[in-house]
C-alpha positions in Angstrom: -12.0 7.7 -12.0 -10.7 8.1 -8.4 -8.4 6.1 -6.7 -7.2 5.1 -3.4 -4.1 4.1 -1.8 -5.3 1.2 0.8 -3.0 -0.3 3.0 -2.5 -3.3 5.3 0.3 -3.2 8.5 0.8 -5.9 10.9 -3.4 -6.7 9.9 -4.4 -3.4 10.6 -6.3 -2.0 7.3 -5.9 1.6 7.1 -6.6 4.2 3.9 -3.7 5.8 3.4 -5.1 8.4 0.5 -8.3 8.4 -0.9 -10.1 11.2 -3.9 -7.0 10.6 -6.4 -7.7 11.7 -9.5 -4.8 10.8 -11.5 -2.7 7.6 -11.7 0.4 9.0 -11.9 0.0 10.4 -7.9 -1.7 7.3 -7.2 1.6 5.8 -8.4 4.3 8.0 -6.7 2.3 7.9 -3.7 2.3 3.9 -3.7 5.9 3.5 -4.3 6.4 6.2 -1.2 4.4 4.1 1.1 5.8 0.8 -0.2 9.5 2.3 0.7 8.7 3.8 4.0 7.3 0.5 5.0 10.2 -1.7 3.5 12.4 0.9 6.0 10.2 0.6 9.2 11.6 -1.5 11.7 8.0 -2.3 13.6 6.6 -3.6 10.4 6.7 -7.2 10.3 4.0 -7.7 7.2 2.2 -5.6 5.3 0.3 -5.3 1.8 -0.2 -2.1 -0.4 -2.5 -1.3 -3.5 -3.8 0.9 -5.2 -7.9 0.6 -5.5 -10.4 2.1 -8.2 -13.7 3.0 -7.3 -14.9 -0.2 -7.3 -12.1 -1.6 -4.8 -10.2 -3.2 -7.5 -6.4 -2.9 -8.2 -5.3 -1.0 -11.3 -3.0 -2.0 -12.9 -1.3 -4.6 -10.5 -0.2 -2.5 -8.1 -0.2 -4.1 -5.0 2.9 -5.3 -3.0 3.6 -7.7 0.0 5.9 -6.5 2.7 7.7 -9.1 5.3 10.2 -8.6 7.6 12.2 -11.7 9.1 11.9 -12.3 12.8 13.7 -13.8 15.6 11.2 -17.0 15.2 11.8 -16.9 10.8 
């Protein structure tokens, strides 16, 4: 199986990683992209999973992202 790290910022979809062959990277990688995007100051929402071949996500995980604005 092969995963994919797929990612959504501000509604721009974007593949992060794709060709993973084991879980455990798909994981670590996730959790980096989840915290970089919790720190990023231009990023207002976002989403985050990881996708099998068949665009499902394994193993729930998938996060939302949102950052408070002036307008919240």
């Amino acid at each position: 199986m092969k995963y994919a790290i797929i990612k959504v910022i501000n509604g721009v979809y974007s593949i992060h990683a794709e060709g993973i062959t084991a879980i455990e990277t798909a994981k670590v990688q996730f959790h980096g992209v989840c915290q970089t995007l919790w720190n990023a100051a231009d990023v207002i929402t976002a989403a985050v999973f990881i996708a099998d071949e068949n665009l499902d996500c394994v193993e729930g995980y998938k996060e939302f992202i949102h950052h408070k604005t002036a307008t919240d």
